[in-house]
N, C-alpha and C positions, 0 to 999 in steps of 0.2 A: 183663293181661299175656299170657296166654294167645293172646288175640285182636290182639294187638299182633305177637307174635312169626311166629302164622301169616301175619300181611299183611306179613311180612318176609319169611317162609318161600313164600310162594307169589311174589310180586316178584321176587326174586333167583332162582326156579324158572325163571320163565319166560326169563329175562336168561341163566341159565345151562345151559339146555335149549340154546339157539342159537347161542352161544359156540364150544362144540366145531367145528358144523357151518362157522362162516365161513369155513376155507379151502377147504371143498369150494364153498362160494354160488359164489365168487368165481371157482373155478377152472373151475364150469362154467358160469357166463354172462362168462365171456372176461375177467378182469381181473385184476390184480397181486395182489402180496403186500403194495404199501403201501397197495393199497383195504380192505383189512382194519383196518389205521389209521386210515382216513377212516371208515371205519364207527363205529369207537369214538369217536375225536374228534367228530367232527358229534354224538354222541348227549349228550357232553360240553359240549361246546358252549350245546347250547340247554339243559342242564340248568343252566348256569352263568348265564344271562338270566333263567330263568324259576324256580330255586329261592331265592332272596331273596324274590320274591313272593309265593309259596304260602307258605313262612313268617313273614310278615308280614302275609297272608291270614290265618294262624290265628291269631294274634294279635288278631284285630279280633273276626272271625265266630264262633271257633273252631276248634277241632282233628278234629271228624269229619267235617263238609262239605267240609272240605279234603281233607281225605284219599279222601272217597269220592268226589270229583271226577278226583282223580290215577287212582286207579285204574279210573274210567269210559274216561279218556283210554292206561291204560298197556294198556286192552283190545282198543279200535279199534286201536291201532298195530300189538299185535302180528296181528287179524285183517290189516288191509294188508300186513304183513310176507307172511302165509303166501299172499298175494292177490297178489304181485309177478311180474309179467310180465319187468321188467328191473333193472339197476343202479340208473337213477334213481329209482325207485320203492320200491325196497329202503333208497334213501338217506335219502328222505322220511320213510317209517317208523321208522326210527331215528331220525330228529331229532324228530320228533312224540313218540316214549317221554320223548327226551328234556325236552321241553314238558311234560307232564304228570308228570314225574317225583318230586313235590313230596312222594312218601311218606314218605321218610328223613331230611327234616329236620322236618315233622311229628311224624312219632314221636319223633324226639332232643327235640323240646319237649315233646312231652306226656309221655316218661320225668322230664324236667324238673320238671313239673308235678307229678309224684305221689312224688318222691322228696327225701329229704334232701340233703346234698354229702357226709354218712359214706357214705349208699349207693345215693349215683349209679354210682360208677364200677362195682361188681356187678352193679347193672340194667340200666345200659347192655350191658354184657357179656353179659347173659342172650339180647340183641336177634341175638347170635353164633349160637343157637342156631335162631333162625329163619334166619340167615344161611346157617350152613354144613346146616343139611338141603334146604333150597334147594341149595347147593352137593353134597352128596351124591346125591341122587336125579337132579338137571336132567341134568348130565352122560350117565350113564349113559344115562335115559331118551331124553337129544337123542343118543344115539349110538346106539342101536337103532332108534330111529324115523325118525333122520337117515339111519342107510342102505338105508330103506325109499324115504323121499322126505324132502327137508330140509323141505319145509312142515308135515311133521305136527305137528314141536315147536311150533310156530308157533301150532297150532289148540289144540291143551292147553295153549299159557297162556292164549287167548282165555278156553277153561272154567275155568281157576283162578282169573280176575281176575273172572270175575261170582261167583265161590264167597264171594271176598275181600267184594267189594262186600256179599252178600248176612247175613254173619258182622258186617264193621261196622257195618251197618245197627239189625243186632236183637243185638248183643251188647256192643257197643262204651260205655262210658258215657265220656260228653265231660267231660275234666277242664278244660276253659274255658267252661262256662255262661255265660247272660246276665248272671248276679246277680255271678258270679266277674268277667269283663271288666266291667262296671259297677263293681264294688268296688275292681277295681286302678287303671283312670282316676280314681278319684276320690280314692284315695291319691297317685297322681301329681300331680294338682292340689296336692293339700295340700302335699308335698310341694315343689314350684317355689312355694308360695306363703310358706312357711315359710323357716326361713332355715338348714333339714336339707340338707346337699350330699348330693346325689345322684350316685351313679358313672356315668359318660359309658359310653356304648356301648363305645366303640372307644378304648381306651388302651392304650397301650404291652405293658400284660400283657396284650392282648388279640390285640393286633398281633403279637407275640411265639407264641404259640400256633398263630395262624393258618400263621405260618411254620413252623412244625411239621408243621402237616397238609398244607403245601404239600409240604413234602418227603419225608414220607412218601410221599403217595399217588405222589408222582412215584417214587420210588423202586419202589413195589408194584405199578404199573398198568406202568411200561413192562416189567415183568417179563408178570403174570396178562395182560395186551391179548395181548401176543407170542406167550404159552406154548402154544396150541392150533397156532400158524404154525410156531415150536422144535420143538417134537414129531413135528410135519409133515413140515417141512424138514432137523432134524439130526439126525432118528434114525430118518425115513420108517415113525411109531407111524399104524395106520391109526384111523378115527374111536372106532371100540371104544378103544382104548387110549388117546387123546386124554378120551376121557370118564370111563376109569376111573382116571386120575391125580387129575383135580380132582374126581372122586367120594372117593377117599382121600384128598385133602386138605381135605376137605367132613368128613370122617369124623373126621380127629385135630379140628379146629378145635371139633365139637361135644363131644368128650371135653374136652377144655381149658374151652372154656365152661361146657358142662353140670357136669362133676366136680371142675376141679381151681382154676378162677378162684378160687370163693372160697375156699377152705382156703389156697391160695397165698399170696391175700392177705391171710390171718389170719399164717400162719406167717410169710414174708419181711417183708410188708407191702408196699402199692401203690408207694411209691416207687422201691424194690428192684428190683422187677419191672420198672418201667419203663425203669431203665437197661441192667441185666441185657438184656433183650429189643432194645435198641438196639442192643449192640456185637454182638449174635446177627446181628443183620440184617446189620451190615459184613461180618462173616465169613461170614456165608451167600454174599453175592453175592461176595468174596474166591476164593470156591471154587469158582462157577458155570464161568467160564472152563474147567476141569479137568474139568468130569462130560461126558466124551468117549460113554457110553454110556449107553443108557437106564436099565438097573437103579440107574446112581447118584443119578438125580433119584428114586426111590422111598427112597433111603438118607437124602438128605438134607431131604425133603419135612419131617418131622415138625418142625424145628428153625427152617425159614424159616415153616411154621407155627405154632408158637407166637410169633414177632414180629407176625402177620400177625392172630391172635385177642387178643394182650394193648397192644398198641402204639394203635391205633386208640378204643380204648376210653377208656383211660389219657388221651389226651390231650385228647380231646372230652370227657372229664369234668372236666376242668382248666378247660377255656373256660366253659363252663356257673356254674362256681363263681366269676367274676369278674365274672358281668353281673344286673343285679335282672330278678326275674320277671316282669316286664310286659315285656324284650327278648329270655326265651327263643327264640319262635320264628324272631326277626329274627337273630339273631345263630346259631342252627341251620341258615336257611337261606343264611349269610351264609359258613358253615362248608363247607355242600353246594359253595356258591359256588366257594372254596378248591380244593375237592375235585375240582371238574369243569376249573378249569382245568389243574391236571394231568393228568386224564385228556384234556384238547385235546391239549397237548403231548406229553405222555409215548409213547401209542402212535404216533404219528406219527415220535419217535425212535427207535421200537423197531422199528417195522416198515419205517423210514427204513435203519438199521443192515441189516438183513437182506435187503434189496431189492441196496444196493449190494454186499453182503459181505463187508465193511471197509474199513481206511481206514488210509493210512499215514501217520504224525506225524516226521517228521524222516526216519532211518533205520532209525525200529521201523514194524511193519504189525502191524496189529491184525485179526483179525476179528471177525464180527458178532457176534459172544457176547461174546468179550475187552471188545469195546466197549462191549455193556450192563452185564458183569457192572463194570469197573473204573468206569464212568460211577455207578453203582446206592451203589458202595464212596466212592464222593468227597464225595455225597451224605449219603451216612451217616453221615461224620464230620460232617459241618457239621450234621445232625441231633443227633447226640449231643452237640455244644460244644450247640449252644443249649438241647438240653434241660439240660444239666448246671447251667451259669450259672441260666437259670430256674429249678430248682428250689432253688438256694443263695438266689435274691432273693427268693421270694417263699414263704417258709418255713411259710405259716399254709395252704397246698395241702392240707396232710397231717398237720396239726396233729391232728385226733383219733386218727391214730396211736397217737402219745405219749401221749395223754389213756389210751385205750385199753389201751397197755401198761403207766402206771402200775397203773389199776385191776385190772387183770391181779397184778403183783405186790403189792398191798395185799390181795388176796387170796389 
């Protein structure tokens, strides 16, 4: 786990070293505030082609060639990144991370792999903590360095993805061995030969999920894609302060993860949580429209934060508990899949919004905030009907619960 979290934790370092800097790339080799969109879409993009493969990859081969492949591939790109002469070149490299990006649905199958469905949804959640110190330090770090030169952030994640590479190498033990993928095919066999039904990949409750994580991330990415350009543009926070917002909210996310996920989820319990954290999200971006000045996004940071560490977790461990172990990695990368197409679309409407500066609907005008923020709130409802109904159908989700709480009062 340890070595699971740091190949989180350096990944999303280098992703979020560079983040900050994109409205500076953009503004000084001559191009808009929607090439900023294109940057994150294109990286989205080809992560959405090429992550079903790499987990469906580990599925066959395994789980650490895969992963040590992704991140041979997420090294060269960002070297090209910091090697970029122009726009098109800069474009490249981004879509190349995104090609090789196959780490995060790997590890979503190998947490799979080594964990129950009582406690997936915690271990999954522990994955927050490699996430948000990634989130904590990149910022900062790509904002000191960024106003040195933007390419430096660039070259320190080249050194943290051979760190990566060098830690899975000699530390890493592969929870899909030869004798493990030999023993699952061969239960599969028996299996289709038998007259035991086997649950299909992709059912209804599966399909139902997926549209969850669709709308999530659309909801989250066309916010986090934007937020470095918002900061930029509607409170003119220079790159220091661009980088010390998602450094603090790097900072609550690993408080939540690290100290408070599981006690939370002893006390309320996972399902609680999940809704609870849902109608948070509507009313977060309910509010966005309103945070006229910068001190109110550090007010409200901690609360779209906790939607943003418990929401994600919660629901990718719902999917996981609907499909047999031999379609982990397929249906992980199948999730990534999900995930990237919102991230095509999302920043392209977020930085689409803020290019034109609003937009008037009959005889109201909206601006480019109004616009995300009430787009982000419409979204949310239809997230919250579907998770609500899901969780009334399909009741045996959260079934050790109850197991859980009776044992609890018998003793």
């Amino acid at each position: 786990m340890f070595t699971i979290i740091l190949s989180i934790l350096i990944d999303v370092f280098g992703y979020s070293m560079v983040l900050p800097l994109l409205p500076v790339i953009v503004t000084e080799l001559g191009s808009s505030a929607l090439f900023v969109g294109i940057l994150v879409s294109s990286n989205a993009l080809s992560a959405f082609v090429f992550g079903p493969i790499w987990g469906k990859l580990s599925d066959k081969y395994g789980r650490k060639p895969i992963l040590l492949i992704s991140q041979a591939g997420t090294g060269v790109s960002f070297l090209i990144l910091a090697l970029s002469p122009n726009i098109p070149v800069i474009l490249f490299a981004r879509i190349l991370d995104g090609v090789f990006g196959g780490q995060i649905p790997v590890i979503r199958a190998y947490i799979s792999d080594i964990t129950t469905p009582a406690t997936r949804a915690s271990q999954m959640g522990k994955l927050m903590i490699g996430h948000t110190g990634g989130m904590i330090f990149g910022p900062i770090i790509g904002g000191v360095l960024g106003g040195i030169n933007w390419r430096f952030p660039s070259l320190v994640a080249v050194v943290l993805s051979i760190i990566t590479m060098i830690l899975t190498l000699r530390v890493l033990i592969e929870s899909m061995p030869k004798d493990r993928i030999s023993d699952i095919k061969h239960r599969k066999k028996t299996k289709e030969l038998s007259s035991d039904e086997k649950r299909r990949t992709f059912t209804g409750e599966i399909v139902v999920r997926f549209l969850q994580v669709f709308l999530l991330f659309s909801i989250t990415v066309m916010f986090n894609s934007s937020l470095s350009l918002i900061l930029f543009e509607r409170y003119g926070a220079p790159t220091f302060i661009i980088g010390l917002v998602m450094t603090l909210a790097g900072v609550t996310i690993m408080i939540y993860g690290g100290f408070l996920m599981k006690p939370l989820f002893k006390k309320v319990g996972e399902k609680r949580v999940l809704l609870i954290a849902s109608i948070l999200l509507i009313l977060n971006f309910a509010a966005f429209p309103f945070l006229t000045e910068l001190w109110m996004i550090f007010v409200i940071l901690p609360s779209f934060v906790f939607c943003m560490a418990f929401l994600p977790s919660l629901i990718q461990s719902n999917i996981t508990k609907a499909v047999d172990v031999d379609k982990q990695g397929v249906v992980s990368g199948m999730t990534t899949n999900i995930q990237s197409i919102a991230q095509i679309i999302s920043p392209l409407v977020a930085t689409g919004f803020i290019e034109i500066g609003g937009l008037t609907i009959g005889a109201i005008f909206l601006n480019q905030y109004e616009l995300i923020g009430y787009l982000a709130v419409i979204l949310g409802i239809v997230l919250f009907i579907i998770l609500y109904f899901d969780l009334r159908r399909y009741s045996y989700l959260y079934s050790y619960e109850k197991l859980r709480k009776k044992t609890v009062e018998s003793n």
